[in-house]
C-alpha positions in Angstrom: -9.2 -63.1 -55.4 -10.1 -60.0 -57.4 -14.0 -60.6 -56.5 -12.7 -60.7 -52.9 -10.5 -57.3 -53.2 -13.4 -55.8 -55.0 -16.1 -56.7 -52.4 -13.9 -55.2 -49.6 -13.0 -52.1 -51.6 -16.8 -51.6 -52.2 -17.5 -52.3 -48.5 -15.0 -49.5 -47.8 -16.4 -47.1 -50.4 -20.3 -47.8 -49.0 -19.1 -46.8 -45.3 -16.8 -44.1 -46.0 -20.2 -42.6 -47.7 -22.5 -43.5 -44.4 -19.8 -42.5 -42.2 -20.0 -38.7 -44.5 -23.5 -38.8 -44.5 -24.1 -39.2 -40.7 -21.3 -37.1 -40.2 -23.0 -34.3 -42.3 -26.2 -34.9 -40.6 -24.8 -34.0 -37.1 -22.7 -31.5 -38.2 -26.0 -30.3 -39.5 -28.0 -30.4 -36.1 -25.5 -29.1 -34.2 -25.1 -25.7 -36.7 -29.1 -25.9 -36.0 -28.7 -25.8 -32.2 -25.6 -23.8 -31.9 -27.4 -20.9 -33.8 -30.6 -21.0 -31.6 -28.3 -21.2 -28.3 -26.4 -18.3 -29.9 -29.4 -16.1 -30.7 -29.9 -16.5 -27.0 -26.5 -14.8 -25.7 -26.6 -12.4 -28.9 -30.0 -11.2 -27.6 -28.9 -10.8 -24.2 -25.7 -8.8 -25.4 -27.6 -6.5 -27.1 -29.7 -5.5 -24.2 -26.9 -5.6 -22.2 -25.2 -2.6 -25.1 -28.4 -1.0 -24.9 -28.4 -0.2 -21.4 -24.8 0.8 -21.1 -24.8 3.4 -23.5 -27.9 5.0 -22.1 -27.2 4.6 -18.6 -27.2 8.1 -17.5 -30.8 8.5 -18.8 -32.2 5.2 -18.0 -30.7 5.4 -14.1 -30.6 2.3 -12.1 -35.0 1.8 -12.6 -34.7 2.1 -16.4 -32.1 -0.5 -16.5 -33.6 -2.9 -14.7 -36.6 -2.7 -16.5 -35.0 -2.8 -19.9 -33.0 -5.5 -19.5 -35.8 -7.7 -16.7 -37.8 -9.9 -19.7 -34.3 -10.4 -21.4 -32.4 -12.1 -18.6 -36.1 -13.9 -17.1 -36.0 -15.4 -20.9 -32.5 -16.3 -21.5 -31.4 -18.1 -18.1 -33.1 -21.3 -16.5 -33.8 -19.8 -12.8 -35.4 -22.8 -11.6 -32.8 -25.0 -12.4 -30.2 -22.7 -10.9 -31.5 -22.2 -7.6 -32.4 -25.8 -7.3 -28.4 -26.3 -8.2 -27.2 -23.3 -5.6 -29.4 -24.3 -2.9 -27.8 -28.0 -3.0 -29.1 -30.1 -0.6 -31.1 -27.9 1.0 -33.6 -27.7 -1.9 -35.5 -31.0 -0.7 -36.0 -29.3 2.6 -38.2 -26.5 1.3 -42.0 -26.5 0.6 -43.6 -25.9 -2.4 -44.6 -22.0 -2.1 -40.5 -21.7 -0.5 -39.4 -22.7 -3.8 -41.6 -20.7 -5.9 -40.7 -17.7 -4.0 -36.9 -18.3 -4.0 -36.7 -18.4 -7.6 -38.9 -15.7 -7.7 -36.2 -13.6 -5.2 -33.4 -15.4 -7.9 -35.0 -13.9 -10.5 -35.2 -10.1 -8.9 -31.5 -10.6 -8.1 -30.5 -11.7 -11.5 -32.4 -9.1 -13.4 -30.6 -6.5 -10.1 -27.4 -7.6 -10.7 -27.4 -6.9 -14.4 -29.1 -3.5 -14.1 -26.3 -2.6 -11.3 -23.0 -3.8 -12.7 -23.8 -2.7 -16.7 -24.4 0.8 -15.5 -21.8 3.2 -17.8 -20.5 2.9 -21.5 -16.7 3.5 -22.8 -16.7 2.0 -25.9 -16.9 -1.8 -24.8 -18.3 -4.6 -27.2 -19.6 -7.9 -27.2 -17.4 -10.4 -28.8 -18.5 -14.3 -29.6 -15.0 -16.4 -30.0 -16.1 -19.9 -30.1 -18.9 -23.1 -29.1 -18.3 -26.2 -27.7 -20.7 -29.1 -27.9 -20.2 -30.6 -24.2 -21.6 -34.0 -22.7 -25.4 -34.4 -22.1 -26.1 -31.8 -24.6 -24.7 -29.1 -23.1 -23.4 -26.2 -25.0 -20.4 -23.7 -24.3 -20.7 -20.4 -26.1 -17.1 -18.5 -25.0 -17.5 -14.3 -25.6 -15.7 -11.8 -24.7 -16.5 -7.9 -22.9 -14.1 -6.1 -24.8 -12.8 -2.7 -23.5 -10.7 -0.2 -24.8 -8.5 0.4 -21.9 -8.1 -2.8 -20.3 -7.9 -6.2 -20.8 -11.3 -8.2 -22.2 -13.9 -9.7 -19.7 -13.8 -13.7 -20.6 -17.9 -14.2 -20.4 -18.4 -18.4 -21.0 -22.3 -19.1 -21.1 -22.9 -23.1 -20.0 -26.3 -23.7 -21.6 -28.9 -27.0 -22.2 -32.4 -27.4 -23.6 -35.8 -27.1 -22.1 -38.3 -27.8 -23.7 -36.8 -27.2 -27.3 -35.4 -23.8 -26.0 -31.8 -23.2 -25.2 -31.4 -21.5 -21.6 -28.1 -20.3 -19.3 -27.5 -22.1 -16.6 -24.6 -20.7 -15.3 -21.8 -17.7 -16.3 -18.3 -17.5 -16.0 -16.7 -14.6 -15.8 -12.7 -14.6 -16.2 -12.8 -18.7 -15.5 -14.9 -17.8 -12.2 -18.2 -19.7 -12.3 -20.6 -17.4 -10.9 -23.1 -21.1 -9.8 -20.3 -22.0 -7.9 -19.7 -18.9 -6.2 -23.3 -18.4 -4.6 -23.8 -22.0 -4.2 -20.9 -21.7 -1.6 -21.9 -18.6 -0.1 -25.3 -19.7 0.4 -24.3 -22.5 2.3 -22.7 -20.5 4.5 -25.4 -18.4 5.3 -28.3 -21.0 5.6 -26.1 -22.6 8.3 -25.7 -19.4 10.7 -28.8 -17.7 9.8 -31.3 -20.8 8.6 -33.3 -20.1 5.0 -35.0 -17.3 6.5 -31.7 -15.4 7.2 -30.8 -16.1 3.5 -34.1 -14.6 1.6 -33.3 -12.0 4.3 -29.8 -11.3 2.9 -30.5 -11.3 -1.2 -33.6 -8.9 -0.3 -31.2 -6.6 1.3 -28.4 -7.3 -1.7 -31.5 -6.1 -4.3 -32.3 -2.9 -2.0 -28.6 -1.7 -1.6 -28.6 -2.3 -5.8 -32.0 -0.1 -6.1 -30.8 2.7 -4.3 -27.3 2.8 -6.0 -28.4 6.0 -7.6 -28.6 7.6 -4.1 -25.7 7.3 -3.5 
């Protein structure tokens, strides 16, 4: 009986010390992973700062430059407009594709340079990370602002090729993939493709000439 009771307390002993071990090991890898996907939305932040508080200087141009290799690097484009054009995707040839995520790209880059155009003292807060299924990572931040309520900013992320990428923001619990995916739709059914490169072309001209204005 006490052989018996001692062969099951030493079973018990051998896998709590596995189960701590593995446990340690993961923990491990995902500290690894979390800090290269965070390095990611840190670095986008930072350009993001950058271009705020030298706006006036920089105008609209100067923005989009700054902040262009930044947001080409940190979000998987390809991936995104396969995801927004839905269906539609498999309808397009080879040289359609390439120059849509091309046009994605402009937009992105556009978009950023546009809306991040004046400084009053916001900041760039990470709150937490969420290991998701599949490998997917959320990294929840907040925009910060003195005289109003924060800007909830969740950045869904995966790996490609060893490199964390964004593949979709949500801004206040409104996912911007979902958002464009829908419009899209719309517009490739009255207009056709055409009508669409048509309509983010014009989106990224009115954006240019903000400064006109």
């Amino acid at each position: 009986m006490e052989k018996m009771i001692y062969r099951q307390f030493r079973a018990i002993v051998v896998a709590i010390i596995l189960l701590a071990t593995s446990s340690n090991s993961i923990a491990a890898e995902m500290n690894i992973d979390y800090a290269a996907a965070s390095e990611v939305v840190t670095a986008l932040h930072e350009k993001l700062m950058y271009i705020m508080q030298h706006s006036d200087e920089l105008r609209y141009q100067g923005r989009y430059n700054e902040v262009k290799d930044t947001v080409n690097s940190s979000f998987d484009a390809s991936l995104i407009a396969k995801v927004i054009m839905s269906r539609y995707w498999k309808k397009l040839d080879d040289t359609q594709k390439i120059d849509f995520i091309a046009l994605f790209k402009r937009l992105s880059v556009a978009t950023y340079a546009s809306r991040f155009d004046g400084y009053s003292g916001e900041s760039f807060v990470e709150m937490s990370a969420e290991m998701l299924k599949k490998g997917r990572l959320l990294i929840k931040t907040e925009l910060q602002r003195t005289d109003d309520d924060p800007v909830k900013l969740d950045y869904l992320m995966h790996q490609k090729e060893g490199q964390w990428l964004i593949i979709s923001v949500i801004a206040n619990g409104v996912n911007d993939l979902s958002l464009k995916r829908a419009e899209y739709a719309t517009v490739i059914k009255d207009k056709g493709f055409p009508g669409l490169v048509e309509d983010v072309a014009a989106k990224i001209t009115d954006m240019e000439n903000q400064d006109e204005e």
